[in-house]
Biotite code that builds the C-alpha atoms (Angstrom):
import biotite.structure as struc

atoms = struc.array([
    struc.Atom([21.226, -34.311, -22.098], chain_id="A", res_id=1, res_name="UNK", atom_name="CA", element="C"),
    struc.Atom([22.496, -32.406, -19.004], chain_id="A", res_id=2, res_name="UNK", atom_name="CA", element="C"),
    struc.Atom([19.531, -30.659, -16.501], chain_id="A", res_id=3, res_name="UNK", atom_name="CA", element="C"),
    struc.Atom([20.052, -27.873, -15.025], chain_id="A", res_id=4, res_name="UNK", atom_name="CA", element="C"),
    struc.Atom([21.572, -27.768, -11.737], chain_id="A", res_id=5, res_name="UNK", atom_name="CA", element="C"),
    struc.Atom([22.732, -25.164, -9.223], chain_id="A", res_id=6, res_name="UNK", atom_name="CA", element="C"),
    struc.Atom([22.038, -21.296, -10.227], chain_id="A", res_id=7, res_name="UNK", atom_name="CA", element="C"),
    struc.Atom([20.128, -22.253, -13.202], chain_id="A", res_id=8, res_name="UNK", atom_name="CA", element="C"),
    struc.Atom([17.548, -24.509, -11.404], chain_id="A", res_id=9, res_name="UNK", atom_name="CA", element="C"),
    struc.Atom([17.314, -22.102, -9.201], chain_id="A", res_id=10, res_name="UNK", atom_name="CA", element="C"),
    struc.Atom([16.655, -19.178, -11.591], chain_id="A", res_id=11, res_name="UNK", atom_name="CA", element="C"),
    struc.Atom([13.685, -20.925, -13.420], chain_id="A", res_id=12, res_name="UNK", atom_name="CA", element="C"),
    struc.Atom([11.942, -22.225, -10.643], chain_id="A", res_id=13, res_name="UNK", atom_name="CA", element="C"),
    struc.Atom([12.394, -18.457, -9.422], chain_id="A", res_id=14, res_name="UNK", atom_name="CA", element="C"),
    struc.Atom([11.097, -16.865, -12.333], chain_id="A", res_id=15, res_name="UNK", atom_name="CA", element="C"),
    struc.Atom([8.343, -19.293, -12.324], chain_id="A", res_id=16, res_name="UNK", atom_name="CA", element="C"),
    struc.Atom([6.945, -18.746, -8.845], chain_id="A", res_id=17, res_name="UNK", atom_name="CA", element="C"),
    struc.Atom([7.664, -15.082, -9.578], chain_id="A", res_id=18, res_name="UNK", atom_name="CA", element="C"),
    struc.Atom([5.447, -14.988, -12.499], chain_id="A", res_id=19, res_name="UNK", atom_name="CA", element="C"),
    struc.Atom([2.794, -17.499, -10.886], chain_id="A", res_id=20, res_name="UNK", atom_name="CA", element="C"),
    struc.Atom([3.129, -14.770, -7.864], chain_id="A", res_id=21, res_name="UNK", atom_name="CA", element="C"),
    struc.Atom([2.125, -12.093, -10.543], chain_id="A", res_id=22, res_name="UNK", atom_name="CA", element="C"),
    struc.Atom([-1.003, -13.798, -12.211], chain_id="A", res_id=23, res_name="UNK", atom_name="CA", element="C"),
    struc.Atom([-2.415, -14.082, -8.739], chain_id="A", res_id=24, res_name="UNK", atom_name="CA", element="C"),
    struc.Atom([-1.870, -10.095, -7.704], chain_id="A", res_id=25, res_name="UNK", atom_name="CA", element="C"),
    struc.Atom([-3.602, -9.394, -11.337], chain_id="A", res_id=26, res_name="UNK", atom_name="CA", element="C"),
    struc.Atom([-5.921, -11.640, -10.366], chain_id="A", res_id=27, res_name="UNK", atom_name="CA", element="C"),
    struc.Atom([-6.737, -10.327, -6.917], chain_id="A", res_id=28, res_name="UNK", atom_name="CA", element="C"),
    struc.Atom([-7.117, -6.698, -8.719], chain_id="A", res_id=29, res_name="UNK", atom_name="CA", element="C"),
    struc.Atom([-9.526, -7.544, -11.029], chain_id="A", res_id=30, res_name="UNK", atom_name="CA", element="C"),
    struc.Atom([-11.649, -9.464, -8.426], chain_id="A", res_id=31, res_name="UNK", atom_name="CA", element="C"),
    struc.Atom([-11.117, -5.974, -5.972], chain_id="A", res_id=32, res_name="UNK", atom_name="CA", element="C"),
    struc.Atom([-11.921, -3.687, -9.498], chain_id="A", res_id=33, res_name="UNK", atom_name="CA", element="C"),
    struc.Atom([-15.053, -5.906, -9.842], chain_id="A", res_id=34, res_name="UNK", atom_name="CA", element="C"),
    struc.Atom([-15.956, -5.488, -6.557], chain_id="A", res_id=35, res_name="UNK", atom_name="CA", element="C"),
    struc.Atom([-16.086, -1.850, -6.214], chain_id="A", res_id=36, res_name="UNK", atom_name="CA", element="C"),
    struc.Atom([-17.531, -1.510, -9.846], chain_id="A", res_id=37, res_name="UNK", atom_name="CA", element="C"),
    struc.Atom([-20.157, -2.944, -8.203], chain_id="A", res_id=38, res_name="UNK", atom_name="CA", element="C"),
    struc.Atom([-19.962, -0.923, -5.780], chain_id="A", res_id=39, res_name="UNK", atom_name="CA", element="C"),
    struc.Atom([-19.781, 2.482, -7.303], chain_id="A", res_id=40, res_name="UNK", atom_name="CA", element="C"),
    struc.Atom([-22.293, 1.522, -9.884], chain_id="A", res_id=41, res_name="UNK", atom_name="CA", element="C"),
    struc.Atom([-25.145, 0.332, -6.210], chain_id="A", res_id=42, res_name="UNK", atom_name="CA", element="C"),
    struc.Atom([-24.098, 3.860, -5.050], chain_id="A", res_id=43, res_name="UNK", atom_name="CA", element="C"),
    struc.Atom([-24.856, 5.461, -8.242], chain_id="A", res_id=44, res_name="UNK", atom_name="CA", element="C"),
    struc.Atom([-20.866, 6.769, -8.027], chain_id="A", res_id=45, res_name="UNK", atom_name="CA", element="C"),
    struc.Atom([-18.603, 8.208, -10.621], chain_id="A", res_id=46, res_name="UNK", atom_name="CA", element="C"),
    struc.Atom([-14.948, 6.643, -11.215], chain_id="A", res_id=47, res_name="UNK", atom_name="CA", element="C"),
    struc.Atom([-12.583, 4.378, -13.036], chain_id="A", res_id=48, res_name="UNK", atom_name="CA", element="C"),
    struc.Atom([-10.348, 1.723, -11.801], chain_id="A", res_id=49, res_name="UNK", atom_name="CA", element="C"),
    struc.Atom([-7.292, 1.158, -12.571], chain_id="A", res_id=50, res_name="UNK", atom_name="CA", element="C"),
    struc.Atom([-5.181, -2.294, -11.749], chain_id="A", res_id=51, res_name="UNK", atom_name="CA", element="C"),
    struc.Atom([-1.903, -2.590, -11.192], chain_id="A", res_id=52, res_name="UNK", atom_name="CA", element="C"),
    struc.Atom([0.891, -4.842, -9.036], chain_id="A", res_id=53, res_name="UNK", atom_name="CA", element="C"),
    struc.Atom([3.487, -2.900, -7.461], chain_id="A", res_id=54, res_name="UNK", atom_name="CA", element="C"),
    struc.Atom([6.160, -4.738, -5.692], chain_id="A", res_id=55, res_name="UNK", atom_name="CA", element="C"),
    struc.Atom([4.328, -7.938, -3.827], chain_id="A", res_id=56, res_name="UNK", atom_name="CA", element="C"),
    struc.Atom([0.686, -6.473, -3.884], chain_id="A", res_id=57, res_name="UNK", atom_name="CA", element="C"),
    struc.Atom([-2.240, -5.915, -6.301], chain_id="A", res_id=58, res_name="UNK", atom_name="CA", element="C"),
    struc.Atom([-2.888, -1.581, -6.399], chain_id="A", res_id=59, res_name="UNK", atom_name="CA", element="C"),
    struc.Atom([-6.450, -0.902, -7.329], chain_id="A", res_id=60, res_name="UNK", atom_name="CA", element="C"),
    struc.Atom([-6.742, 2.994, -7.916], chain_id="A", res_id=61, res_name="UNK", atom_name="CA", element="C"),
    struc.Atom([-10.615, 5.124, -8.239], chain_id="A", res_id=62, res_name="UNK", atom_name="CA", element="C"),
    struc.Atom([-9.803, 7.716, -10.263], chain_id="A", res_id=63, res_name="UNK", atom_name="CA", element="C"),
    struc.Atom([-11.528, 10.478, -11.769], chain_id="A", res_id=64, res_name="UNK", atom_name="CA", element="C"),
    struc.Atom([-13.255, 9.330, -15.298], chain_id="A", res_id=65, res_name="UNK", atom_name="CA", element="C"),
    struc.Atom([-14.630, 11.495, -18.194], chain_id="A", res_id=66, res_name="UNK", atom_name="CA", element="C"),
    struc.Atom([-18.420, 11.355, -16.122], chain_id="A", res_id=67, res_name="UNK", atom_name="CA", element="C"),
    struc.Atom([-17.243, 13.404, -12.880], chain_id="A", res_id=68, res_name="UNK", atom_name="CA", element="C"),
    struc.Atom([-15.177, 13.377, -10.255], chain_id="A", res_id=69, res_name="UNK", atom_name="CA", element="C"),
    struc.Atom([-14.437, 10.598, -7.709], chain_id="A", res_id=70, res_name="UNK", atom_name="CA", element="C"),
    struc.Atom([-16.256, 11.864, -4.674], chain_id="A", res_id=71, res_name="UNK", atom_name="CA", element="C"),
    struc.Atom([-13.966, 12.865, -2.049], chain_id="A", res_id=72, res_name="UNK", atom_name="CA", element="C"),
    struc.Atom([-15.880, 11.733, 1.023], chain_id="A", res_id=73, res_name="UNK", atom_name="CA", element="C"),
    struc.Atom([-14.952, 8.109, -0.142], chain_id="A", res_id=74, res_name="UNK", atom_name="CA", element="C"),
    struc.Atom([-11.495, 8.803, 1.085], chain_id="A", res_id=75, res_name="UNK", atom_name="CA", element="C"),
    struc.Atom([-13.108, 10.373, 4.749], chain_id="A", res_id=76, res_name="UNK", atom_name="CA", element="C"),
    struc.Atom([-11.107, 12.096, 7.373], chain_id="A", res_id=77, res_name="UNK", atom_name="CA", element="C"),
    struc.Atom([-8.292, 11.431, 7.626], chain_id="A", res_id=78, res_name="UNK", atom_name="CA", element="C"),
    struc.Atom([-8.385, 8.433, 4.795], chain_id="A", res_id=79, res_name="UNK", atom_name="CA", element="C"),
    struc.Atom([-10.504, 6.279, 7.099], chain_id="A", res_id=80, res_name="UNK", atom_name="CA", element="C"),
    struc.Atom([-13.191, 5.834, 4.481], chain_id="A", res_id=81, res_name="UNK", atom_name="CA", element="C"),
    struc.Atom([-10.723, 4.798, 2.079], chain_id="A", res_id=82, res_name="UNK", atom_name="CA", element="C"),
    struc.Atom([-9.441, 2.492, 4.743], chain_id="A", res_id=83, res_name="UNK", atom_name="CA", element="C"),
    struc.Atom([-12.255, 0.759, 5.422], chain_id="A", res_id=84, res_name="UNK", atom_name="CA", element="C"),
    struc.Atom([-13.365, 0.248, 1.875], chain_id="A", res_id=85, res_name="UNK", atom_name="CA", element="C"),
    struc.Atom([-9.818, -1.063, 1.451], chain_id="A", res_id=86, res_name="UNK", atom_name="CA", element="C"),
    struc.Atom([-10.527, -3.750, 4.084], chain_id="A", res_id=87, res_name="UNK", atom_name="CA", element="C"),
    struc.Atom([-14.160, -4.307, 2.613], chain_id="A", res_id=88, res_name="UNK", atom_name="CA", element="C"),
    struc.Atom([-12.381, -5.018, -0.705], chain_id="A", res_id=89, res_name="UNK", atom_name="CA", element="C"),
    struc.Atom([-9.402, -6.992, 1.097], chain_id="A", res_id=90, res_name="UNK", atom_name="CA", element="C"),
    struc.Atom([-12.307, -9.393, 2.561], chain_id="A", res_id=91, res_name="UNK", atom_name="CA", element="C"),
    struc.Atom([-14.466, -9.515, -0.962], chain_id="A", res_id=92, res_name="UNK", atom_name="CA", element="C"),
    struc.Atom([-10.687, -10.545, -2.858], chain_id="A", res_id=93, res_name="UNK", atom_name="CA", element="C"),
    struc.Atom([-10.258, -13.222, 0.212], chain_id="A", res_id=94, res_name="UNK", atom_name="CA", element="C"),
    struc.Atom([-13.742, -14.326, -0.430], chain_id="A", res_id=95, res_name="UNK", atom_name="CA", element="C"),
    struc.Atom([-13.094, -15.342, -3.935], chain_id="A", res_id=96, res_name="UNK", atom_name="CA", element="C"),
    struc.Atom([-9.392, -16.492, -4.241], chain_id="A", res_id=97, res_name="UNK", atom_name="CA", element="C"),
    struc.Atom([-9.714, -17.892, -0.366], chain_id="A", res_id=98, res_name="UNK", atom_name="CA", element="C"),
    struc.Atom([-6.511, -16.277, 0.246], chain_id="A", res_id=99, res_name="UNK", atom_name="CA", element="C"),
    struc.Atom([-5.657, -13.300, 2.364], chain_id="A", res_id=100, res_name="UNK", atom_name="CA", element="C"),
    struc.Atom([-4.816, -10.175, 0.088], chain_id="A", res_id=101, res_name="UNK", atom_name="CA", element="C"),
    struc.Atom([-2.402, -6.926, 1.221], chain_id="A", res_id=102, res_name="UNK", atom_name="CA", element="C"),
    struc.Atom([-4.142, -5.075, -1.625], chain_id="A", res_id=103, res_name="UNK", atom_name="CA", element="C"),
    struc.Atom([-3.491, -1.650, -1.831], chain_id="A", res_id=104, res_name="UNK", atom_name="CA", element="C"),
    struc.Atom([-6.689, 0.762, -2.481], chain_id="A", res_id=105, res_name="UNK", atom_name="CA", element="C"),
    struc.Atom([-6.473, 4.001, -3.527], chain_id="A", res_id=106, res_name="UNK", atom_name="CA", element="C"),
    struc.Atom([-9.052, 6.890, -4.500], chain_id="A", res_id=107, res_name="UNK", atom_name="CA", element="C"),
    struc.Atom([-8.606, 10.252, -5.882], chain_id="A", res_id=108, res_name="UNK", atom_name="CA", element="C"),
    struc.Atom([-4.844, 10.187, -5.588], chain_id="A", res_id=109, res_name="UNK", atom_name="CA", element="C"),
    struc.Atom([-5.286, 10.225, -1.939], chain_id="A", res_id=110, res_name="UNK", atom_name="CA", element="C"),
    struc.Atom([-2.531, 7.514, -0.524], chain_id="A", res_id=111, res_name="UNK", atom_name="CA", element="C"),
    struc.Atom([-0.177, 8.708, -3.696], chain_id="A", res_id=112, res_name="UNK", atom_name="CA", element="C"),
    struc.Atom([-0.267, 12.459, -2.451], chain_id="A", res_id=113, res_name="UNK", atom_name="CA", element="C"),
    struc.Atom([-0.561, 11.550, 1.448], chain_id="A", res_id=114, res_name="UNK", atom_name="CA", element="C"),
    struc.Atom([3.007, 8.912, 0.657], chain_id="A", res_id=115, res_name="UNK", atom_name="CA", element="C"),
    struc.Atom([4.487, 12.244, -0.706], chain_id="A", res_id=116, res_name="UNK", atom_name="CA", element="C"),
    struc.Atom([3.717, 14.192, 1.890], chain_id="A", res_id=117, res_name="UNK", atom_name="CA", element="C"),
    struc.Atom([5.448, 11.484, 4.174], chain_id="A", res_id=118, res_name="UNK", atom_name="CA", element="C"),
    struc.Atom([8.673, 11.558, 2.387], chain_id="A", res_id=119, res_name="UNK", atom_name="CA", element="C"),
    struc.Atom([9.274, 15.184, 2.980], chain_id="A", res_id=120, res_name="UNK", atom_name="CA", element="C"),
    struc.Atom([8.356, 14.514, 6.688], chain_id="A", res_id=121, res_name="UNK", atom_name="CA", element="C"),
    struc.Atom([10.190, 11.573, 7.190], chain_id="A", res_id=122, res_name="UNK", atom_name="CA", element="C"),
    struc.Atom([13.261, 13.628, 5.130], chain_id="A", res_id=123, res_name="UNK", atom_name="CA", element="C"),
    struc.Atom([12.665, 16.202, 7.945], chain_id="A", res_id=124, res_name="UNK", atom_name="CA", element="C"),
    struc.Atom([12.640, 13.632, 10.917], chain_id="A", res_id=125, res_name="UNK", atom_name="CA", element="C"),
    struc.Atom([15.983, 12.044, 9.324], chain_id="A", res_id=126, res_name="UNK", atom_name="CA", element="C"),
    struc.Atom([17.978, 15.378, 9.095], chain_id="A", res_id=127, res_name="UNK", atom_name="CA", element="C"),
    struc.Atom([17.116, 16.298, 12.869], chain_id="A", res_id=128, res_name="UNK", atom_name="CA", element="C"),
    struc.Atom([18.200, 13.170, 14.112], chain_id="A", res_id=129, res_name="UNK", atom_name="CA", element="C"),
    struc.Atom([20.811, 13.385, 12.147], chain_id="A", res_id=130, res_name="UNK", atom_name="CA", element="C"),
    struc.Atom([21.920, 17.021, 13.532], chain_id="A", res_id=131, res_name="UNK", atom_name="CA", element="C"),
    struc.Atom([21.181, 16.321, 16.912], chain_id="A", res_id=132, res_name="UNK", atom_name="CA", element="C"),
    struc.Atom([22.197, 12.901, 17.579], chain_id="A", res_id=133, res_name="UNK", atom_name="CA", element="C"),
    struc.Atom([18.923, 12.259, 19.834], chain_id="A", res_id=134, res_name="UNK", atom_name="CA", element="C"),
    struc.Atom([15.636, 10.598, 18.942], chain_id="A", res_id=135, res_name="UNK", atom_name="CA", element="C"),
    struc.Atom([12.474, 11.928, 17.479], chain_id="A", res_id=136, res_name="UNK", atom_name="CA", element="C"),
    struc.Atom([8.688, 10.588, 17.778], chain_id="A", res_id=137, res_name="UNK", atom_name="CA", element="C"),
    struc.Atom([6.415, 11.239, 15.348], chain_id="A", res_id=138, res_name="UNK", atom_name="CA", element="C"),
    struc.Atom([2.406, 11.773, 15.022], chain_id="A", res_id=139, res_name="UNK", atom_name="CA", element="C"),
    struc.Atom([-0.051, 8.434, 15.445], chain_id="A", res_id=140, res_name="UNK", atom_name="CA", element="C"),
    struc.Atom([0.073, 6.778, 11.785], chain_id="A", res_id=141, res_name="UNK", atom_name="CA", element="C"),
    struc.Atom([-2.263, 4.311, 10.076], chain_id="A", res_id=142, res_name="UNK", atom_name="CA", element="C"),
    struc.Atom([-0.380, 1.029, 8.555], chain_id="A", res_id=143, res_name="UNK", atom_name="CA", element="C"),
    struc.Atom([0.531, 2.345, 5.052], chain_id="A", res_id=144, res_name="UNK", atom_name="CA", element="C"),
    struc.Atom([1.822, 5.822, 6.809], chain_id="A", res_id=145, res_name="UNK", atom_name="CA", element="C"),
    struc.Atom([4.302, 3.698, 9.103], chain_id="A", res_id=146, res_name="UNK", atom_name="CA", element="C"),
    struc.Atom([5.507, 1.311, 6.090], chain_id="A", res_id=147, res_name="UNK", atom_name="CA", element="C"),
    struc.Atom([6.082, 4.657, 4.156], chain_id="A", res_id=148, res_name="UNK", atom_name="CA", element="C"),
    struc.Atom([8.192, 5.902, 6.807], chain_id="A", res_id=149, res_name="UNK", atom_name="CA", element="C"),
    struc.Atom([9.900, 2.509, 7.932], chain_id="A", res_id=150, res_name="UNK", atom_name="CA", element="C"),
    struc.Atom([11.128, 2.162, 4.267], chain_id="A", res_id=151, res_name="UNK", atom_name="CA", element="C"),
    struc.Atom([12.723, 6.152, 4.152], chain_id="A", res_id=152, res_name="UNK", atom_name="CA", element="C"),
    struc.Atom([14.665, 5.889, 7.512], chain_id="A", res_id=153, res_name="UNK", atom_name="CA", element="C"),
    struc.Atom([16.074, 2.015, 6.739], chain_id="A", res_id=154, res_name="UNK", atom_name="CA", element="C"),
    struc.Atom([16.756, 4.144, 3.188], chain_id="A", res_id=155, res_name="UNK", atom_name="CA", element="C"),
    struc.Atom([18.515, 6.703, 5.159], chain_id="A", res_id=156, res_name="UNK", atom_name="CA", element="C"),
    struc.Atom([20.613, 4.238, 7.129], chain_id="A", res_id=157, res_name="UNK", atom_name="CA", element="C"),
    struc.Atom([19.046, 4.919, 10.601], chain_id="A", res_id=158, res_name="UNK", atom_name="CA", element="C"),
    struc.Atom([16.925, 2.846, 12.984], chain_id="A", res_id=159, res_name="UNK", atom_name="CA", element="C"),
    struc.Atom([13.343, 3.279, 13.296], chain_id="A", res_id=160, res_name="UNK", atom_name="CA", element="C"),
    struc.Atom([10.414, 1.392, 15.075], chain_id="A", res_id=161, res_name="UNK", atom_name="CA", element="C"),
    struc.Atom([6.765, 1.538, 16.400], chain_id="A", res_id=162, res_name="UNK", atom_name="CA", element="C"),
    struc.Atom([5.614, 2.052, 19.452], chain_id="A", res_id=163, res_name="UNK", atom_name="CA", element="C"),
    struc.Atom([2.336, 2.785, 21.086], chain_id="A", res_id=164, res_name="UNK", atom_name="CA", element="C"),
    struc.Atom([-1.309, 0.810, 20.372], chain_id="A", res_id=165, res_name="UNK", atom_name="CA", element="C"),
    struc.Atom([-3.323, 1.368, 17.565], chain_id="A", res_id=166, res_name="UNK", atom_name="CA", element="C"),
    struc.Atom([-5.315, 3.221, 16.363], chain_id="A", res_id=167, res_name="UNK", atom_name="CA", element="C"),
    struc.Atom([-2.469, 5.871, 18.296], chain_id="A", res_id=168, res_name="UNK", atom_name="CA", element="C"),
    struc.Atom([0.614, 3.711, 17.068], chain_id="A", res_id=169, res_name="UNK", atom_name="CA", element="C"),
    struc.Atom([3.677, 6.176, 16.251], chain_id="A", res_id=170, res_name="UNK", atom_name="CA", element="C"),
    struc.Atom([7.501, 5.894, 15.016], chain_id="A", res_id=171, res_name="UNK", atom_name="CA", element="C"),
    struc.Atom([9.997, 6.575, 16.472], chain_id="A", res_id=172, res_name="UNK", atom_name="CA", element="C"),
    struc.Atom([12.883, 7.621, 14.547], chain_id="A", res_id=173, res_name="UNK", atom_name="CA", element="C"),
    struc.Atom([16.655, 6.538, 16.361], chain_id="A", res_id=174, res_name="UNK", atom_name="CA", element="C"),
    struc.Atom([20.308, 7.417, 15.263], chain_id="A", res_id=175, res_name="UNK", atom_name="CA", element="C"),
    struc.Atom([21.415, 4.008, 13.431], chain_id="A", res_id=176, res_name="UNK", atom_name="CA", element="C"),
])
Protein backbone atom coordinates (compact mmCIF):
# COMPACT_ATOMS: atom_id res chain seq x y z
CA UNK A 1 0.00 0.00 0.00
CA UNK A 2 1.29 3.41 -1.22
CA UNK A 3 1.50 6.51 1.69
CA UNK A 4 0.89 9.55 0.90
CA UNK A 5 3.54 11.73 -0.27
CA UNK A 6 3.93 15.29 -1.55
CA UNK A 7 0.57 17.56 -1.55
CA UNK A 8 -1.37 14.96 0.16
CA UNK A 9 0.97 14.58 3.23
CA UNK A 10 1.01 17.85 3.32
CA UNK A 11 -2.77 18.49 3.28
CA UNK A 12 -3.53 16.11 6.27
CA UNK A 13 -0.93 17.05 8.47
CA UNK A 14 -2.38 20.66 7.58
CA UNK A 15 -5.80 19.99 8.31
CA UNK A 16 -4.71 18.31 11.39
CA UNK A 17 -2.73 21.08 13.04
CA UNK A 18 -5.51 23.31 11.70
CA UNK A 19 -8.13 21.55 13.57
CA UNK A 20 -5.78 20.86 16.72
CA UNK A 21 -5.24 24.88 16.29
CA UNK A 22 -9.13 25.16 16.59
CA UNK A 23 -9.83 22.93 19.76
CA UNK A 24 -7.31 25.08 21.55
CA UNK A 25 -9.02 28.72 20.51
CA UNK A 26 -12.48 26.92 21.73
CA UNK A 27 -10.72 25.99 24.45
CA UNK A 28 -9.15 29.29 25.41
CA UNK A 29 -12.90 30.84 25.05
CA UNK A 30 -14.49 28.79 27.31
CA UNK A 31 -11.70 29.17 29.96
CA UNK A 32 -12.03 33.38 29.15
CA UNK A 33 -16.27 32.80 29.24
CA UNK A 34 -15.65 31.06 32.62
CA UNK A 35 -13.64 33.58 33.78
CA UNK A 36 -15.75 36.54 33.39
CA UNK A 37 -18.93 34.46 34.39
CA UNK A 38 -17.24 34.60 37.35
CA UNK A 39 -16.71 37.70 37.10
CA UNK A 40 -20.01 39.24 36.25
CA UNK A 41 -21.75 36.93 38.60
CA UNK A 42 -18.76 38.60 41.97
CA UNK A 43 -19.99 41.96 40.52
CA UNK A 44 -23.53 41.08 40.69
CA UNK A 45 -23.51 42.02 36.60
CA UNK A 46 -25.96 41.27 33.89
CA UNK A 47 -24.75 39.54 30.47
CA UNK A 48 -24.22 36.53 28.30
CA UNK A 49 -21.19 35.25 26.63
CA UNK A 50 -20.86 34.18 23.64
CA UNK A 51 -17.65 32.04 22.17
CA UNK A 52 -16.46 32.04 19.05
CA UNK A 53 -12.91 31.65 16.86
CA UNK A 54 -12.54 34.02 14.18
CA UNK A 55 -9.56 33.69 12.01
CA UNK A 56 -6.44 32.61 14.49
CA UNK A 57 -8.07 33.84 17.84
CA UNK A 58 -10.74 32.80 20.38
CA UNK A 59 -13.73 36.01 20.36
CA UNK A 60 -15.49 36.07 23.66
CA UNK A 61 -18.49 38.61 23.29
CA UNK A 62 -20.79 40.17 26.75
CA UNK A 63 -23.82 40.73 25.35
CA UNK A 64 -27.03 41.88 26.47
CA UNK A 65 -29.22 38.77 27.98
CA UNK A 66 -33.01 38.54 28.71
CA UNK A 67 -32.05 39.98 32.67
CA UNK A 68 -30.75 43.61 31.53
CA UNK A 69 -28.42 45.23 29.77
CA UNK A 70 -24.60 44.79 29.73
CA UNK A 71 -23.49 47.83 31.64
CA UNK A 72 -21.78 50.21 29.50
CA UNK A 73 -19.10 51.49 31.87
CA UNK A 74 -17.47 47.96 31.39
CA UNK A 75 -16.39 49.13 28.01
CA UNK A 76 -14.97 52.80 29.73
CA UNK A 77 -13.77 55.74 27.77
CA UNK A 78 -12.66 55.27 25.13
CA UNK A 79 -12.84 51.16 25.39
CA UNK A 80 -10.12 51.17 28.04
CA UNK A 81 -12.25 49.23 30.48
CA UNK A 82 -12.93 46.75 27.96
CA UNK A 83 -9.24 46.73 27.32
CA UNK A 84 -8.11 46.01 30.42
CA UNK A 85 -10.61 43.33 31.23
CA UNK A 86 -9.45 41.91 27.89
CA UNK A 87 -5.89 41.67 29.27
CA UNK A 88 -7.27 40.45 32.77
CA UNK A 89 -8.96 37.64 30.79
CA UNK A 90 -5.82 37.22 28.35
CA UNK A 91 -3.69 36.52 31.72
CA UNK A 92 -6.62 34.20 33.50
CA UNK A 93 -6.69 32.00 29.74
CA UNK A 94 -2.61 32.01 30.04
CA UNK A 95 -2.99 30.92 33.57
CA UNK A 96 -4.82 27.81 32.73
CA UNK A 97 -3.65 26.57 29.23
CA UNK A 98 0.08 28.10 30.16
CA UNK A 99 0.05 29.57 26.83
CA UNK A 100 -0.14 33.16 25.75
CA UNK A 101 -3.70 33.95 24.22
CA UNK A 102 -4.53 37.02 21.47
CA UNK A 103 -8.15 36.61 22.61
CA UNK A 104 -10.39 39.00 21.43
CA UNK A 105 -13.00 40.53 24.14
CA UNK A 106 -15.83 42.25 23.33
CA UNK A 107 -18.87 43.89 25.32
CA UNK A 108 -21.99 45.47 24.24
CA UNK A 109 -21.06 45.44 20.58
CA UNK A 110 -18.46 47.91 21.38
CA UNK A 111 -15.17 46.68 19.23
CA UNK A 112 -17.88 45.37 16.41
CA UNK A 113 -19.39 49.01 16.05
CA UNK A 114 -15.96 50.92 16.88
CA UNK A 115 -14.21 48.25 13.69
CA UNK A 116 -17.11 49.78 11.59
CA UNK A 117 -16.58 52.99 12.32
CA UNK A 118 -12.83 52.39 11.26
CA UNK A 119 -13.63 51.12 7.90
CA UNK A 120 -15.42 54.20 6.82
CA UNK A 121 -12.40 56.19 8.20
CA UNK A 122 -9.80 54.23 6.90
CA UNK A 123 -12.12 54.27 3.36
CA UNK A 124 -11.79 58.08 3.84
CA UNK A 125 -7.93 58.13 4.56
CA UNK A 126 -7.50 55.73 1.35
CA UNK A 127 -9.46 57.98 -1.14
CA UNK A 128 -7.41 61.20 -0.05
CA UNK A 129 -4.27 59.63 -0.51
CA UNK A 130 -5.41 58.37 -3.31
CA UNK A 131 -6.53 61.96 -4.81
CA UNK A 132 -3.70 63.71 -3.63
CA UNK A 133 -0.81 61.54 -4.04
CA UNK A 134 0.70 62.70 -0.49
CA UNK A 135 0.52 61.02 2.90
CA UNK A 136 -1.98 61.20 5.65
CA UNK A 137 -1.57 60.57 9.61
CA UNK A 138 -4.19 59.55 11.50
CA UNK A 139 -5.49 59.92 15.32
CA UNK A 140 -3.46 57.82 18.29
CA UNK A 141 -5.08 54.15 18.04
CA UNK A 142 -5.18 51.28 20.54
CA UNK A 143 -3.85 47.73 19.03
CA UNK A 144 -7.14 46.36 17.57
CA UNK A 145 -7.86 50.06 15.96
CA UNK A 146 -4.34 49.88 14.08
CA UNK A 147 -4.83 46.04 12.94
CA UNK A 148 -8.32 47.24 11.67
CA UNK A 149 -6.78 49.83 9.68
CA UNK A 150 -3.45 47.95 8.63
CA UNK A 151 -5.73 45.21 7.10
CA UNK A 152 -8.11 48.05 4.92
CA UNK A 153 -5.10 49.98 3.39
CA UNK A 154 -2.93 46.51 2.52
CA UNK A 155 -6.82 45.72 1.16
CA UNK A 156 -6.69 48.86 -0.76
CA UNK A 157 -3.27 48.22 -2.24
CA UNK A 158 -1.40 51.10 -0.45
CA UNK A 159 1.33 51.22 2.19
CA UNK A 160 0.65 51.92 5.68
CA UNK A 161 2.67 51.81 9.03
CA UNK A 162 2.91 52.97 12.73
CA UNK A 163 4.64 55.43 14.10
CA UNK A 164 4.80 57.21 17.38
CA UNK A 165 4.90 55.43 21.19
CA UNK A 166 2.10 54.08 22.79
CA UNK A 167 -0.34 54.77 24.35
CA UNK A 168 -0.11 57.90 21.35
CA UNK A 169 0.92 55.32 18.52
CA UNK A 170 -0.74 56.49 15.05
CA UNK A 171 -0.80 55.28 11.20
CA UNK A 172 0.29 56.64 8.80
CA UNK A 173 -1.31 56.01 5.60
CA UNK A 174 1.41 56.23 2.25
CA UNK A 175 0.67 55.99 -1.59
CA UNK A 176 1.70 52.18 -2.35
Amino acid sequence: MATPTGDAATGQAGGSRRAARIQQLEREGEVAADFLETLLDIADLDGDLDVDVDGDRAVVAIVDSDEGRVPRRLVGTDGKVLEALQELTRLAVQAETGERSRLMLDIAGHRAARRAALVELAHEAIAAVQQTGGRRELEPMSAFERKVVHDEVAAAGLVSESEGVEPNRYIVIKPG
